[in-house]
The first five atom37 places (N, CA, C, CB, O) and aatype in JSON, in Angstrom:
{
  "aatype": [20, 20, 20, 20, 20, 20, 20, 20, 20, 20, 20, 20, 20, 20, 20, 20, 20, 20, 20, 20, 20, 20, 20, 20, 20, 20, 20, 20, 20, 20, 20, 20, 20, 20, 20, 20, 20, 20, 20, 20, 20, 20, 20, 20, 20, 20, 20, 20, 20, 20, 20, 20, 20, 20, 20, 20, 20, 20, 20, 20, 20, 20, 20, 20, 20, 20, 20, 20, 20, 20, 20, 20, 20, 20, 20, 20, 20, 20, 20, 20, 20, 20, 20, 20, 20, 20, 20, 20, 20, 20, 20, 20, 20, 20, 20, 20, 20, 20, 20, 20, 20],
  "atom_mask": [
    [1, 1, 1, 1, 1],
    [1, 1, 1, 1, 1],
    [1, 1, 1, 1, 1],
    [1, 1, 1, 1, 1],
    [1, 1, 1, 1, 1],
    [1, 1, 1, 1, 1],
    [1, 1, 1, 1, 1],
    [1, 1, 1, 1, 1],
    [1, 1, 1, 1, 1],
    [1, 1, 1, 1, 1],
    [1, 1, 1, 1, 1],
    [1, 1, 1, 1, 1],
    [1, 1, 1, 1, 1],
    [1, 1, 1, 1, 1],
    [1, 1, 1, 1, 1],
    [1, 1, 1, 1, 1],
    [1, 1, 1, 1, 1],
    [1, 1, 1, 1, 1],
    [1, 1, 1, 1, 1],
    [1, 1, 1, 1, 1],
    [1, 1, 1, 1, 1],
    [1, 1, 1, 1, 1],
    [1, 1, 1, 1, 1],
    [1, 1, 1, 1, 1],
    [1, 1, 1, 1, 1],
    [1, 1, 1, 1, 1],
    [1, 1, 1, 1, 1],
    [1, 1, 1, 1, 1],
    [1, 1, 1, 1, 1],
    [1, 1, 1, 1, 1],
    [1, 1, 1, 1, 1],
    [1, 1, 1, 1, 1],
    [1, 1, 1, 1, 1],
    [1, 1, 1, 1, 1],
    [1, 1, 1, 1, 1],
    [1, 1, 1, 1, 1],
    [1, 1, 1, 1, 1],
    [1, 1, 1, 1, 1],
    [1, 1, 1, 1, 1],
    [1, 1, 1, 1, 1],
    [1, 1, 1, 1, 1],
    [1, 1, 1, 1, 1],
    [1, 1, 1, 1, 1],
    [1, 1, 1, 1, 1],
    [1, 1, 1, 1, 1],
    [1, 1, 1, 1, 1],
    [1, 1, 1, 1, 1],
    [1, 1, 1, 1, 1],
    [1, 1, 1, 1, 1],
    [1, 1, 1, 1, 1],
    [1, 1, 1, 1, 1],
    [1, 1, 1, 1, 1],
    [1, 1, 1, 1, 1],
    [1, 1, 1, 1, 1],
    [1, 1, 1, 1, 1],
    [1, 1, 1, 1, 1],
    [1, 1, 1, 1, 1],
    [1, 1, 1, 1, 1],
    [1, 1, 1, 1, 1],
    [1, 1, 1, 1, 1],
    [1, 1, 1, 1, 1],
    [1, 1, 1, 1, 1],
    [1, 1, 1, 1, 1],
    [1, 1, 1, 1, 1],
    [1, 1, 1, 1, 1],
    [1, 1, 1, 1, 1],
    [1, 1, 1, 1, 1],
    [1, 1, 1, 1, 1],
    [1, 1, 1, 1, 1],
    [1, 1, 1, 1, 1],
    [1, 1, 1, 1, 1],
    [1, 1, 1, 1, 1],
    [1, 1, 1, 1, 1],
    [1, 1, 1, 1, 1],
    [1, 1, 1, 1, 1],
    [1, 1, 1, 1, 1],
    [1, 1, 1, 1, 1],
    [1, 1, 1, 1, 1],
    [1, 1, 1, 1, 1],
    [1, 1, 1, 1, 1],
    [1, 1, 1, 1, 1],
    [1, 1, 1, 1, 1],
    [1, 1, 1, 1, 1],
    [1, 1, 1, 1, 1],
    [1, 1, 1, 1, 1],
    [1, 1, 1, 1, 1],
    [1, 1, 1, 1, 1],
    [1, 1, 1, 1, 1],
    [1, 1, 1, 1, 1],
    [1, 1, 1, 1, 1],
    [1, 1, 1, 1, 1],
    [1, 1, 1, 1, 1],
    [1, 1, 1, 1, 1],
    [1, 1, 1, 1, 1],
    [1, 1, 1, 1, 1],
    [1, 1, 1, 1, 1],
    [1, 1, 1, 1, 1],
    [1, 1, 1, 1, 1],
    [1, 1, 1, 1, 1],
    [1, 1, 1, 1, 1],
    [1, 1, 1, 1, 1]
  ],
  "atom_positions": [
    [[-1.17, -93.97, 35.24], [-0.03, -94.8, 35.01], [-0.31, -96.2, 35.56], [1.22, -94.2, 35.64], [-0.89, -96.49, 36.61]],
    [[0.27, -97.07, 34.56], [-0.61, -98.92, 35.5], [0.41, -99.09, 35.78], [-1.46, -100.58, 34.68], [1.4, -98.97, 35.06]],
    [[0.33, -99.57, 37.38], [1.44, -100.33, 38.12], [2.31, -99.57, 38.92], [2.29, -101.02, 37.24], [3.23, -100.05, 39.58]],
    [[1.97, -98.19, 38.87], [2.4, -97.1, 39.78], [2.05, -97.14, 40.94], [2.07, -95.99, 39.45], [1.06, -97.86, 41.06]],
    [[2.45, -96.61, 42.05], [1.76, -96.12, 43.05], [0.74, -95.5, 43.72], [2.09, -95.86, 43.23], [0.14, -95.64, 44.78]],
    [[0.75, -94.41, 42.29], [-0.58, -93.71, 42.45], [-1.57, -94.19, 41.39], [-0.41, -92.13, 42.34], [-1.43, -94.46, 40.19]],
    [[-2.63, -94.2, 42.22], [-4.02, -94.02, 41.66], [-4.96, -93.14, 40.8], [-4.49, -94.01, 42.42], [-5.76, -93.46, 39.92]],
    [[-4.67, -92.03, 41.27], [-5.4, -90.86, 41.19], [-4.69, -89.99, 41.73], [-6.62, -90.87, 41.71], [-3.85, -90.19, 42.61]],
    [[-5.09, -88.59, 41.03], [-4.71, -87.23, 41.25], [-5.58, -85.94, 40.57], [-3.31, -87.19, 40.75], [-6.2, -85.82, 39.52]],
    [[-5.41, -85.3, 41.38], [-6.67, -84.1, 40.66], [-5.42, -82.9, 41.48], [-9.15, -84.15, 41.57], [-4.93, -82.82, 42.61]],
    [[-5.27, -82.02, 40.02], [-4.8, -80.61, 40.12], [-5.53, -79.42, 40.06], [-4.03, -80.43, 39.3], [-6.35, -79.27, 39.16]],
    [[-5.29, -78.39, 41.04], [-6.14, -77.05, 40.65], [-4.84, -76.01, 39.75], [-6.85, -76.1, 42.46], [-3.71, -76.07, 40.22]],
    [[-5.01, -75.29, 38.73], [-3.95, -74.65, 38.51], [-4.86, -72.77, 38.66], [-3.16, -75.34, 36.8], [-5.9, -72.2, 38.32]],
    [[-3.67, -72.51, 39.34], [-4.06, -71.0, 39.94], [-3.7, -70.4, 38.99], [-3.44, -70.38, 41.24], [-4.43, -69.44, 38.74]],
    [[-2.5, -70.59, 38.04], [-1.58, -69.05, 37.04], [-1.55, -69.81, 36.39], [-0.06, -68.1, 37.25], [-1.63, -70.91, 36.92]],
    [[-1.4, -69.78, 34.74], [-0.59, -70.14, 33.86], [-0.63, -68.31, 33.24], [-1.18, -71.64, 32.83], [-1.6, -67.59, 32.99]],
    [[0.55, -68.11, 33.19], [1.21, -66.5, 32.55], [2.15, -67.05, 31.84], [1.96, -65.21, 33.65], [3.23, -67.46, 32.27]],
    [[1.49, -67.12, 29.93], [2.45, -67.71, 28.98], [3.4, -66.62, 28.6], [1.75, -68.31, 27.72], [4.4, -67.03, 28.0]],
    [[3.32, -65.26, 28.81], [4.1, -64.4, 28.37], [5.61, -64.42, 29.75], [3.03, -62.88, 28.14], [6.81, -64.26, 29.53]],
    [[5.07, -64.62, 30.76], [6.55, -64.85, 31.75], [6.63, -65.87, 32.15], [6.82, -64.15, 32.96], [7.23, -66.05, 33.2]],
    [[5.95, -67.08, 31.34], [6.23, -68.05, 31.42], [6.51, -68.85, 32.85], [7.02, -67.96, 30.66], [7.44, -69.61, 33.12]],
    [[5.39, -68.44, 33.67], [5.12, -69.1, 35.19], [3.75, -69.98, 35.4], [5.01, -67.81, 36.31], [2.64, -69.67, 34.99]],
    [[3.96, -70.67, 35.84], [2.61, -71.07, 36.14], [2.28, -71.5, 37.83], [2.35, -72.34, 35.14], [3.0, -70.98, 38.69]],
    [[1.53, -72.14, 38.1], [1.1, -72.23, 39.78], [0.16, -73.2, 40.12], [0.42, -70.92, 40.35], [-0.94, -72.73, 40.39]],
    [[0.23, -74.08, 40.17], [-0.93, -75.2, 40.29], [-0.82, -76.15, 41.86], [-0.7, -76.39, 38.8], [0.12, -76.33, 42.62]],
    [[-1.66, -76.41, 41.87], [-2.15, -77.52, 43.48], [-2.39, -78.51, 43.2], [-3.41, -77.3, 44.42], [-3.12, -78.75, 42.24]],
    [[-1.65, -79.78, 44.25], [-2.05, -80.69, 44.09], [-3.14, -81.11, 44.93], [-1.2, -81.27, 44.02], [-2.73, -81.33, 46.08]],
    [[-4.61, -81.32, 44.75], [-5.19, -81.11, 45.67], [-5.79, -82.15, 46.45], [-5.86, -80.37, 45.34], [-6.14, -82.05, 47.63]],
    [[-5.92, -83.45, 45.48], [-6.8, -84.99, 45.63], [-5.75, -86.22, 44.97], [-8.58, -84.96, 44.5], [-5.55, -86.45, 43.78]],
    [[-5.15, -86.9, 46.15], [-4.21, -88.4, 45.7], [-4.53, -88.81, 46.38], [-2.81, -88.74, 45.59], [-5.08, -88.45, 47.42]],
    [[-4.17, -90.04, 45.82], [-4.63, -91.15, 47.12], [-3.34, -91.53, 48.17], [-5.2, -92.83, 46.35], [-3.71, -91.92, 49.28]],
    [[-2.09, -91.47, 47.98], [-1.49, -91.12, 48.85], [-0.64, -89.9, 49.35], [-1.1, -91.83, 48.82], [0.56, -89.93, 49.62]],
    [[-1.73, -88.47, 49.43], [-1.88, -87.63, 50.35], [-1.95, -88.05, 51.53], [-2.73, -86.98, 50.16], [-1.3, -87.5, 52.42]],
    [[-2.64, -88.99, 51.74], [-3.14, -89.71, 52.99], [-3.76, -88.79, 54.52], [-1.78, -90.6, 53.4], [-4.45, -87.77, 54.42]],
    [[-3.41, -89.3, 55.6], [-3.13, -88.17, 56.88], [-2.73, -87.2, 56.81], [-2.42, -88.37, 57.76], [-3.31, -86.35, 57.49]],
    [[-1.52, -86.75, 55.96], [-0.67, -86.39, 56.39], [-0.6, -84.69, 55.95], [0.3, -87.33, 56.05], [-0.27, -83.73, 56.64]],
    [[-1.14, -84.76, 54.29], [-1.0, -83.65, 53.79], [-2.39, -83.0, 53.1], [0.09, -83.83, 52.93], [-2.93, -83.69, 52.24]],
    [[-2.95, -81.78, 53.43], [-4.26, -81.44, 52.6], [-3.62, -81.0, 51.06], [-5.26, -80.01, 53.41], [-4.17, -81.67, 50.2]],
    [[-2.79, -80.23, 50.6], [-1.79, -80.46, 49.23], [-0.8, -79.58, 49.31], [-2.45, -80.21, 47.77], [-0.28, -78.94, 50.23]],
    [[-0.62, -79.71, 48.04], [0.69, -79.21, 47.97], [0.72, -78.73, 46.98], [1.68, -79.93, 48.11], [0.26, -79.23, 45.95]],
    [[1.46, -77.31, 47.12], [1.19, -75.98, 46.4], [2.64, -75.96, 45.2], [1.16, -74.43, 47.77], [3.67, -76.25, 45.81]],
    [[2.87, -75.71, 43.78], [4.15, -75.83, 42.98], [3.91, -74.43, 42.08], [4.27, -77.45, 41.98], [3.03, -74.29, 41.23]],
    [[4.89, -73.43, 42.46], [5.76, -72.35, 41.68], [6.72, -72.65, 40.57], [6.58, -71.71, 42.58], [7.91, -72.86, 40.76]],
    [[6.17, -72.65, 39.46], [7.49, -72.87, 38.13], [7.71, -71.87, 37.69], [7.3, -73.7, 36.81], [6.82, -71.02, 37.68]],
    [[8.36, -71.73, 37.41], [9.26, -70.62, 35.9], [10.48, -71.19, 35.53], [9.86, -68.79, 36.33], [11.4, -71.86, 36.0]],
    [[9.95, -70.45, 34.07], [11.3, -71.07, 33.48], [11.85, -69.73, 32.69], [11.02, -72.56, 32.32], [11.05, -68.82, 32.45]],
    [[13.02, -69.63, 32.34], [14.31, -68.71, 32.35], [14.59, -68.83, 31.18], [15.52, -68.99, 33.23], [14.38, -69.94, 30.68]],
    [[15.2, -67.65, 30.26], [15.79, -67.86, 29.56], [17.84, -68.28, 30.4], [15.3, -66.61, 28.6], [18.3, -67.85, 31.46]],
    [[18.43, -69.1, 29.5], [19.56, -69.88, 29.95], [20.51, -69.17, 28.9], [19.39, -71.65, 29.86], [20.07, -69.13, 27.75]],
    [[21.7, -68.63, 29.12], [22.87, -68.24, 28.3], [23.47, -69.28, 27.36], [23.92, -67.81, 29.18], [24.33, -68.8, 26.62]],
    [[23.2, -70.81, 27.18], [23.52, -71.57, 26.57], [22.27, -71.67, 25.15], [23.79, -72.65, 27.56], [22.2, -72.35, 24.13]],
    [[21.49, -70.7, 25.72], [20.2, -71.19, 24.27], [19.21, -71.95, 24.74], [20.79, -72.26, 22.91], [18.14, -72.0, 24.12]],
    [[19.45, -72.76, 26.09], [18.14, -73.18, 26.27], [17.49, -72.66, 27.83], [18.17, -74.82, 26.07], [17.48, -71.44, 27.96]],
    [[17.0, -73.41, 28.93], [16.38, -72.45, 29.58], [16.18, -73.19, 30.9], [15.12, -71.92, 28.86], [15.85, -74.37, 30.8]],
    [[16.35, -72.6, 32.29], [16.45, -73.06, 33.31], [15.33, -73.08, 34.4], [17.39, -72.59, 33.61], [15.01, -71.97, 34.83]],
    [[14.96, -73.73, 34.7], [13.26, -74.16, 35.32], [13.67, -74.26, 37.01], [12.47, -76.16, 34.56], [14.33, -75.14, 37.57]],
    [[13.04, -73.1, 37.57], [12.61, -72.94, 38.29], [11.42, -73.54, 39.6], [12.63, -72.37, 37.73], [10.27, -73.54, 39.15]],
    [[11.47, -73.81, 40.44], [10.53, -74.59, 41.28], [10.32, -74.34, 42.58], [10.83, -75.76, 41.29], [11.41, -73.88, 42.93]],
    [[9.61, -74.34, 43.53], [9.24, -73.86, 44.6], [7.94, -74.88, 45.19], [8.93, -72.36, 44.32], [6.87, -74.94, 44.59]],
    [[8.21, -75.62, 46.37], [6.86, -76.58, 46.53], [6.5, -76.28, 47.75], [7.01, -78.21, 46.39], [7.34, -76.49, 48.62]],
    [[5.09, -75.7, 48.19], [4.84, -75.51, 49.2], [3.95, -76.84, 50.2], [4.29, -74.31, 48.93], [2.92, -76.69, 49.55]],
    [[3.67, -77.66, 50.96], [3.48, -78.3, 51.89], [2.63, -77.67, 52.68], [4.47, -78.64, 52.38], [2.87, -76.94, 53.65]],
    [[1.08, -78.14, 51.98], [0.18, -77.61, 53.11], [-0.08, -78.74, 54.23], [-1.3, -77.12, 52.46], [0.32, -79.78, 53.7]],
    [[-0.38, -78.93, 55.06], [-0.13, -80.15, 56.41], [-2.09, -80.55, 57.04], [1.19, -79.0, 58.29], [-3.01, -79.76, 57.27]],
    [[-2.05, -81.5, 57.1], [-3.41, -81.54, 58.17], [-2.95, -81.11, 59.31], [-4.13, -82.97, 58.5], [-1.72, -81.16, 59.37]],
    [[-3.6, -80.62, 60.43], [-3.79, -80.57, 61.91], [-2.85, -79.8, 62.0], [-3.76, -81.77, 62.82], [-2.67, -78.77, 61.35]],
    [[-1.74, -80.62, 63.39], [-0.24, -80.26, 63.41], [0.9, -80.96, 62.96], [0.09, -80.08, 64.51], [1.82, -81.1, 63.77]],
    [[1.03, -81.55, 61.54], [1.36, -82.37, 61.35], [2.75, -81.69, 60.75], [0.43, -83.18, 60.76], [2.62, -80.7, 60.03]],
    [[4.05, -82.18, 61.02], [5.34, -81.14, 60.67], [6.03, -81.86, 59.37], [6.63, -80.99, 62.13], [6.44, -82.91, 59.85]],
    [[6.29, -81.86, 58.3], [6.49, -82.49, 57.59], [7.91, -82.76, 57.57], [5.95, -82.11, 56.71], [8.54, -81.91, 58.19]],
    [[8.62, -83.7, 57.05], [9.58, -83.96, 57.43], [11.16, -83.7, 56.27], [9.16, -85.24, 57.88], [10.92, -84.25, 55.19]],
    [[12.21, -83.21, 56.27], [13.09, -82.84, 55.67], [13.28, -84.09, 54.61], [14.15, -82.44, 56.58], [13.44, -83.87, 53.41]],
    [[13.25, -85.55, 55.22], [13.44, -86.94, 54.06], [12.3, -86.89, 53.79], [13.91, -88.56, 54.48], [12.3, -87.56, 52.76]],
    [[10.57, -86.36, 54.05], [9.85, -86.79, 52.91], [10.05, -85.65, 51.81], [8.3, -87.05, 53.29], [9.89, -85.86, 50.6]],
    [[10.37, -84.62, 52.28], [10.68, -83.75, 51.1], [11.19, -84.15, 50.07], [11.38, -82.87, 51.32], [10.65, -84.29, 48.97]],
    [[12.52, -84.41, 50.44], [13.75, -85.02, 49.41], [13.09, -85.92, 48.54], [15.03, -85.88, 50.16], [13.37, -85.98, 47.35]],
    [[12.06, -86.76, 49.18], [12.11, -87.88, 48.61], [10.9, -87.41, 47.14], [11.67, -89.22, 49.86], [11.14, -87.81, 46.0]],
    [[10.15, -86.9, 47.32], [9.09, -85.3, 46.93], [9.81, -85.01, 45.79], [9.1, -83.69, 48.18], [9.38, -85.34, 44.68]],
    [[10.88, -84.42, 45.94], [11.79, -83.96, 45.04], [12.43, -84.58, 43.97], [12.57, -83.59, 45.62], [12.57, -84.1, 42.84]],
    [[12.93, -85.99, 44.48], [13.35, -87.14, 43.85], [12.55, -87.24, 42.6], [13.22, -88.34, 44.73], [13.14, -87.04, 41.54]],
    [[11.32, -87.51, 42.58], [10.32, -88.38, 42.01], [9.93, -86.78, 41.35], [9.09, -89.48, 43.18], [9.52, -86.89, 40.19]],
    [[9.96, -85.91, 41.65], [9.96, -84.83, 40.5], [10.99, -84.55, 39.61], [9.78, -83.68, 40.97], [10.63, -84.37, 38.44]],
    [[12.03, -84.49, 39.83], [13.04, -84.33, 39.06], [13.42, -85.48, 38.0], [14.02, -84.08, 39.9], [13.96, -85.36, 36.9]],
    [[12.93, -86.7, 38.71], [12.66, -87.7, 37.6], [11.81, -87.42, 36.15], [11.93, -88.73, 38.3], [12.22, -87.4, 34.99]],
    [[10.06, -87.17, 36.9], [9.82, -86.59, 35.86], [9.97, -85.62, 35.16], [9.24, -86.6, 35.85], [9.41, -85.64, 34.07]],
    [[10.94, -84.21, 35.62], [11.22, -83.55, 35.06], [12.07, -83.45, 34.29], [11.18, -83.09, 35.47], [12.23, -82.45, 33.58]],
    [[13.17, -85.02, 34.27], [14.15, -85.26, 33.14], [13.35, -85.9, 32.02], [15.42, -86.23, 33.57], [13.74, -85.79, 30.86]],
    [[12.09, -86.64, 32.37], [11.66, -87.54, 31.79], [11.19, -86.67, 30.49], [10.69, -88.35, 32.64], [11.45, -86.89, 29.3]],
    [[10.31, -85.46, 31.14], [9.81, -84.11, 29.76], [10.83, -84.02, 29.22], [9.34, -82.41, 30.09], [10.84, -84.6, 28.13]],
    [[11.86, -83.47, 29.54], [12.77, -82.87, 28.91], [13.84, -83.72, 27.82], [13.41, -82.25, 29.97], [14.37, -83.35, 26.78]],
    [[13.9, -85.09, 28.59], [14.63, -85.9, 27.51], [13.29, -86.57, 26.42], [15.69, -87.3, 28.39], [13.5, -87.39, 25.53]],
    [[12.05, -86.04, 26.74], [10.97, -86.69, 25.59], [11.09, -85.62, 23.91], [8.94, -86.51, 26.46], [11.13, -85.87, 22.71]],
    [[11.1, -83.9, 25.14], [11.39, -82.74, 24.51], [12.47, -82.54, 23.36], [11.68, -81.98, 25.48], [12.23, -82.05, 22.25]],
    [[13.68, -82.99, 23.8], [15.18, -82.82, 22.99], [14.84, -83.99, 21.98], [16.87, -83.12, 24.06], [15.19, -83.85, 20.81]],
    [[14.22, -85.05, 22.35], [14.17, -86.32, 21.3], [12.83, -85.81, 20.22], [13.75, -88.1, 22.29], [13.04, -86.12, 19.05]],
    [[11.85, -85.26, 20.42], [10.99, -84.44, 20.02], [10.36, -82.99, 19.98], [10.51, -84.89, 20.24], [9.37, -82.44, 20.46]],
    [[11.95, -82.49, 18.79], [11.31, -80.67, 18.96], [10.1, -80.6, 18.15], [12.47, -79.26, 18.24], [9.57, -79.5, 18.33]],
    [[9.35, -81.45, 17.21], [8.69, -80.57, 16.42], [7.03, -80.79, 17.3], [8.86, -81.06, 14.55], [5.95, -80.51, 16.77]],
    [[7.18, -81.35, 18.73], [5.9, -81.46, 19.41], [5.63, -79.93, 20.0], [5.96, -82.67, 20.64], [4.55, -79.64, 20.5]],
    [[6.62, -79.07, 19.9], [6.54, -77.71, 20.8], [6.57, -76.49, 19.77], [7.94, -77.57, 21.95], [6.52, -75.31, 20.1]],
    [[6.66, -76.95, 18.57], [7.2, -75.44, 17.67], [5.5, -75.03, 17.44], [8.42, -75.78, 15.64], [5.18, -74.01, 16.83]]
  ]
}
């Protein structure tokens, strides 16, 4: 992305299970990981939803250098900037079904 923050990123993905629709991947190499964090581990699934469409699931684990305790506002803030992009798929998705059929 130009003009972002980040630089670089390298993912390991542990699961993709298209039949229960989970997957499991690491974030393992950014450039601002920095000190602080060796990566960070993400649990998805997604659900079937009683409205017809489907509810996504998430779980982020925080692996730490040394003793380093991570903090409740960098989380949030972690979270923020995911859920961004996770509206960002989803409103690309609804504006474009025939990229998924």
């Amino acid at each position: 992305m130009t003009g972002g923050p980040i630089k670089y990123l390298k993912h390991k993905i542990h699961v993709i299970d298209d039949k229960n629709l989970v997957t499991k991947y690491s974030l393992i190499e950014e450039d601002i990981l920095g000190d602080k964090l060796e990566s960070i581990t993400y649990d998805v699934k997604f659900e079937t939803s009683a409205n017809g469409g489907c509810i996504c699931k998430t779980s982020t684990e925080y692996h730490t250098k040394g003793d380093y305790v991570f903090k409740e506002e960098e989380h949030n803030e972690g979270k923020d900037k995911a859920m961004e992009l996770f509206k960002a798929v989803e409103d690309y998705l609804l504006a474009n079904p025939t990229v998924y059929d």
